[in-house]
N, C-alpha and C positions, 0 to 999 in steps of 0.2 A: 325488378332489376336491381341489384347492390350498385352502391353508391362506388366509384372507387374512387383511392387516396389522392386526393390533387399533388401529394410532391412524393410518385413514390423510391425506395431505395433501388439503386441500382448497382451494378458490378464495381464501377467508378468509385461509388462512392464506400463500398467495402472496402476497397483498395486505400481511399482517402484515410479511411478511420485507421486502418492496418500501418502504413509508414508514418503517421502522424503519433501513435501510438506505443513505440516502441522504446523500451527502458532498455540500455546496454549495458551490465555491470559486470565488471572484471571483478572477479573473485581469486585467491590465491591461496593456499592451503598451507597453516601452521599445525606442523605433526609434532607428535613425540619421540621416544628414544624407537620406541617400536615401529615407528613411518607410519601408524595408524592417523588418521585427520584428529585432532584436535579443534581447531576453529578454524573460521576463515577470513580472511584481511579481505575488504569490499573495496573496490573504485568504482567511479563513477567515469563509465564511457558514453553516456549516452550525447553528449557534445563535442563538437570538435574543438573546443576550447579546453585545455587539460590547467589553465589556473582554478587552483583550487581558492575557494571562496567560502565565505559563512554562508551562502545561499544555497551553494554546492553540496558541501557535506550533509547540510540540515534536511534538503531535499532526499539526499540519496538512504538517509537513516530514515525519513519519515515512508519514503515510495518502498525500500526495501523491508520494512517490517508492517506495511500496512498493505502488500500486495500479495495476489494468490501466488507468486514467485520467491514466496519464501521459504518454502518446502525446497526448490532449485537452489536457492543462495543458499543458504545454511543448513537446512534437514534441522536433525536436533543439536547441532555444534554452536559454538558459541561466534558470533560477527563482532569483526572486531571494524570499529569506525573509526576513521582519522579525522579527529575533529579540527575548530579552530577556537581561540577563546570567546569570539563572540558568539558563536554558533553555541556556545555551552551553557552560556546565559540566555538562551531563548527559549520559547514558551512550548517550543514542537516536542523538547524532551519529553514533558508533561502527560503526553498523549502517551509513554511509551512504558510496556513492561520492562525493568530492565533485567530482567532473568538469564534473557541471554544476549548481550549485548555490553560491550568492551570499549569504555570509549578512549583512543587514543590522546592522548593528551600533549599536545608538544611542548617545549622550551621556550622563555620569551629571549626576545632578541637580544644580544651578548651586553646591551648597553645598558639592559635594565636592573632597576633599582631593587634593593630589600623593601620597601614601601609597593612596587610594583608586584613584586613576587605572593609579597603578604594580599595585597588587593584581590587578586585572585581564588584565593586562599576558600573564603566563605564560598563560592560558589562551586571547589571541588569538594570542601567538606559536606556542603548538601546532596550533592550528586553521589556521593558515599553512600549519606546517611539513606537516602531513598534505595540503595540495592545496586545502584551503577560498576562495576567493576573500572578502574582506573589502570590505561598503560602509559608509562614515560618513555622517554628515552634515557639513555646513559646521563643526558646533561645533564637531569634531573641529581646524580650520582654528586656532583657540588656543594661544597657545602651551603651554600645561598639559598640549594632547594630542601634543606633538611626536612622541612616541617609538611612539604608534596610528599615527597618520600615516605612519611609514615604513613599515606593513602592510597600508596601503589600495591593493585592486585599482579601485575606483569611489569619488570624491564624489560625494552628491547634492547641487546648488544646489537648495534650497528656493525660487522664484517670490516666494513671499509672503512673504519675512522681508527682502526690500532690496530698494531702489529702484532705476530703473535705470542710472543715475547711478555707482549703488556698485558696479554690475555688473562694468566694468570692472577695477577694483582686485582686486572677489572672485578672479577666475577667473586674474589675472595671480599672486597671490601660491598659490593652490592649485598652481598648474605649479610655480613655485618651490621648495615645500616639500613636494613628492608627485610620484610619477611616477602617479598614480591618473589614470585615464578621468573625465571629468567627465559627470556626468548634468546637464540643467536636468530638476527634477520641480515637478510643478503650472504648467503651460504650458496657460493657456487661451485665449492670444488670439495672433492674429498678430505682431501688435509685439513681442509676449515670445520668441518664437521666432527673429524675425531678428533682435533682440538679441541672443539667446545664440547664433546662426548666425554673426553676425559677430567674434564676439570666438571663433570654430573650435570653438566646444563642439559634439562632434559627437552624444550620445546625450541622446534627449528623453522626457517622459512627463509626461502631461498631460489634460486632455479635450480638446487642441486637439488630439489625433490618436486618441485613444479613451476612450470609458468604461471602467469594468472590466464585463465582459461573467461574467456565472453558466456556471461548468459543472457538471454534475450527474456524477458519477462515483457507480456503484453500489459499497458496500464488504460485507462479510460479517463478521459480529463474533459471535465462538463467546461462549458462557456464561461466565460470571466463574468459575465450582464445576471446568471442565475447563481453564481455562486456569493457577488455582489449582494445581492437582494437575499438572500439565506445569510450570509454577516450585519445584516440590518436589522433583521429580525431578530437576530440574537443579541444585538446588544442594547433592542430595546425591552426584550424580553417579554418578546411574546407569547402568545398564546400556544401551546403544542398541535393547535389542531392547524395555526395560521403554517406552524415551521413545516409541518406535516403535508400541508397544501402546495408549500415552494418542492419538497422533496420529490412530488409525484408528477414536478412540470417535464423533469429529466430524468431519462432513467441511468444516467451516467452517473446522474449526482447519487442517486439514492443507491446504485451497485457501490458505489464506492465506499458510503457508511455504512451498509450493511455488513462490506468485505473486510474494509476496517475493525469494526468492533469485535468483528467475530475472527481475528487474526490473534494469531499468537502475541505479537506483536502488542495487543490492547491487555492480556493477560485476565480475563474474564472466565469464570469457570463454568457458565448457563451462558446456551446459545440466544444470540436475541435475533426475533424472526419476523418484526413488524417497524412500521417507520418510527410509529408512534412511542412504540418500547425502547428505542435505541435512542432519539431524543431523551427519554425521560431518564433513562441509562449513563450517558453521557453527560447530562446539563450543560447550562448555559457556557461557562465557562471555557470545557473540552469542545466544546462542538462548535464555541469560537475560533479556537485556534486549530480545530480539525480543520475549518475551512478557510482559512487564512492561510495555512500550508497546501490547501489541494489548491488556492490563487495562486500560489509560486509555481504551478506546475499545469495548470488549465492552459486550452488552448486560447490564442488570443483573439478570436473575432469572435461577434456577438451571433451569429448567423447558428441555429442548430441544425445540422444536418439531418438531409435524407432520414437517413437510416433512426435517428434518434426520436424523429419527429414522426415515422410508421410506429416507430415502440410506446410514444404515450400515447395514439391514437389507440393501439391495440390494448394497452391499459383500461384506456376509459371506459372505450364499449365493452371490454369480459365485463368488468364493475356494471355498467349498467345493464347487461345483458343479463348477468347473474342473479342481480336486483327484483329481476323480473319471476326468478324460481328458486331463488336459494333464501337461505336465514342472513342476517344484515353482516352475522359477524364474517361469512365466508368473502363478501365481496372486497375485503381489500385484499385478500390472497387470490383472487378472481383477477386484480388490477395487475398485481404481482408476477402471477403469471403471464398476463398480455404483454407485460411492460419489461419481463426478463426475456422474452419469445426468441428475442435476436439478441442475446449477447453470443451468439456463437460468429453471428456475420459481424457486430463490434469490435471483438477478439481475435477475431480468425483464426480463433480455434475449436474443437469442438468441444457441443453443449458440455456433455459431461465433467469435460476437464472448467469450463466458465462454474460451474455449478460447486464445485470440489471447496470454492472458496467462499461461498457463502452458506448460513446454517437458514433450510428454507423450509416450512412445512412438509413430512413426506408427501401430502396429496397434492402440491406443488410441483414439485421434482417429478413427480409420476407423469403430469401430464405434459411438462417440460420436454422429459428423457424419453417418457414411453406410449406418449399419446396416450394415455390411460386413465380413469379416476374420475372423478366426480368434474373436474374443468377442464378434462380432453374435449369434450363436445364442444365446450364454448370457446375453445382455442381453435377448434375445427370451424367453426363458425366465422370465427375473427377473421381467421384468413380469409375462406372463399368469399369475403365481402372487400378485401383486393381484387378479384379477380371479375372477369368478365362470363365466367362459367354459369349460366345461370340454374342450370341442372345440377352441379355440384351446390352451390348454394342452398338451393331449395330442401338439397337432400338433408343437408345440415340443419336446417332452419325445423324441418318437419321433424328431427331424430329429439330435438325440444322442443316441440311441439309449439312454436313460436312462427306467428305470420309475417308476410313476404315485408308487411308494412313496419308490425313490430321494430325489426330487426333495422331496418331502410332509416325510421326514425332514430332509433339509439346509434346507429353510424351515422348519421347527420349530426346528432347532439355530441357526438365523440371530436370530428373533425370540427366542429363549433368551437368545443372546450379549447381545442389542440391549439388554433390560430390565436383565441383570444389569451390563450399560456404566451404562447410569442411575443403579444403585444402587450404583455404587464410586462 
């Protein structure tokens, strides 16, 4: 008789991971003279609070170029991020390809000093010197801001701060003193547009060519208590097989570094397919602040859910089950599979598309997507040791040739593992 899971997932708590899970980002489309998309200007909807903050922007650049929603937000177009100065000086940039990514840079407040202006100075020439693209506003256009100005990839012309009269002047003295792209932003009428059309500004954004349209991208955010205990490890610098033991307590945690590194976003040109490889890929340093940004953004109790807590169960025992007839290296892609089994009920949505964003062994994905492969059996397995079927069980248990007790004991030492993961 199969053991089954003392806490298992239920509809409820699908539903819990699904609205608990949900990124909102308003996107808005900067085109060219031809209305083809150029880039796209990113907000962050996902709170009902619209002050923008350095926790805010930092967040919405790290969640939007490390999630499988980045194909949705930007395709192959460039994001353009409205930062804050403090959010510029932070260590999240670090993690970041900046291939395609824009970072907006604002003006400091009307009061501040040439000593204030210069202070800033070294942290936009770094951000340069690493591949960042730089956008200002017109205020930047001052003489105070000379010395920004020679770092700007894009002006924005603001619509509503001059008439069009002054148009003119603007956009002749910006070529002058910048070799920057000129944006017109907030264009909402035709006049305004063949205005800045005929003085050759060629990139626009506006509602005279879109709203910002909502994308929904689902995210996965492990518990504060494991993500904790993985920034412990790393700053004592541990051992990769200790880091490699915290990553297999959650499968949230470990979908998340997997989907990370191997995101556009991380700029890696070899997939990486094992915990251990992306630890040693990363280093201490990156994989500190990887998890230090995924704490801004984890949920807040310590409690792992249902559904998280069926997923390392079903890790443990593929691994141990596999142990039992495979070669030692197959078993942590044995774990891998168990432990990705339910990103679709995570997600809510389907496998394929959960799958899209991480680079996995094909005999992985096979038994994943197609029930198929060398660890469709032991996935077939995993499950009917949920269930009360003991006919279905047996069928599975005998198709590997493995006894009623075998199988009873390695789901006991799974759901052992599982509680005693809870209680570190």
């Amino acid at each position: 008789m199969p053991h089954t899971l003392a806490h298992p997932a239920t509809a409820d708590d699908a539903e819990a991971f699904k609205a608990d899970n949900v990124a909102v980002i308003a996107r808005q489309a900067i085109v060219d003279a031809g209305r083809a998309v150029f880039g796209y200007e990113l907000f962050d909807r996902s709170t009902t609070s619209h002050a923008h903050t350095a926790a805010t922007d930092a967040a919405l650049l790290f969640n939007a170029l490390s999630s499988s929603g980045i194909k949705a937000l930007g395709g192959k177009k460039l994001v353009f991020i409205n930062c804050t100065h403090e959010s510029l000086a932070g260590g999240h940039l670090e993690l970041i390809h900046p291939e395609k990514v824009v970072l907006e840079v604002p003006a400091l407040p009307a009061d501040a000093t040439t000593d204030d202006i210069e202070y800033r100075m070294s942290t936009l020439v770094g951000l340069s010197k690493r591949g960042f693209r730089l956008a200002f506003d017109q205020q930047t256009l001052l003489p105070i801001y000379a010395r920004w100005l020679a770092l700007a990839a894009f002006i924005k012309l603001d619509m509503t701060t001059f008439t069009p009269d002054q148009a003119p002047g603007l956009v002749k003295f910006a070529r002058a003193y910048s070799r920057a792209q000129l944006i017109a932003e907030k264009v909402e009428t035709a006049e305004q547009h063949a205005l800045m059309a005929d003085l050759e500004v060629k990139l626009f954004q506006g509602y005279w060519f879109s709203k910002p349209a909502l994308v929904k991208t689902q995210t996965l955010r492990p518990s504060h208590a494991i993500i904790i205990q993985l920034i412990n490890l790393v700053r004592n610098q541990a051992e990769a097989t200790a880091i490699e033991a915290v990553l297999k307590k959650d499968p949230t945690l470990s979908f998340n570094l997997l989907r990370f590194i191997n995101s556009s976003g991380f700029g890696l040109s070899c997939e990486i397919t094992s915990f251990r490889h992306a630890v040693m890929i990363l280093g201490f340093k990156k994989l500190f602040r990887w998890a230090a940004m995924l704490l801004t953004t984890s949920r807040a109790d310590n409690a792992s859910p249902a559904i998280g807590t069926t997923a390392v169960v079903r890790g443990r025992l593929m691994e141990l089950l596999a142990s039992e007839l495979l070669l030692p290296e197959e078993c942590d892609n044995a774990f891998v599979v168990g432990m990705f089994s339910m990103l679709d009920t995570m997600l809510a949505i389907p496998m394929e598309e959960a799958l899209d964003s991480l680079a996995l062994p094909q005999p992985v994905v096979d038994a994943l997507l197609y029930g198929t492969g060398v660890f469709a059996p032991f996935l077939a397995l995993t499950k009917a040791c949920e269930s009360n079927d003991d006919a279905v069980f047996a069928h599975h248990a005998e198709a590997l040739n493995l006894t009623s007790r075998q199988v009873n004991l390695a789901h006991l030492q799974a759901l052992t593992w599982a509680d005693n993961l809870d209680q570190n």
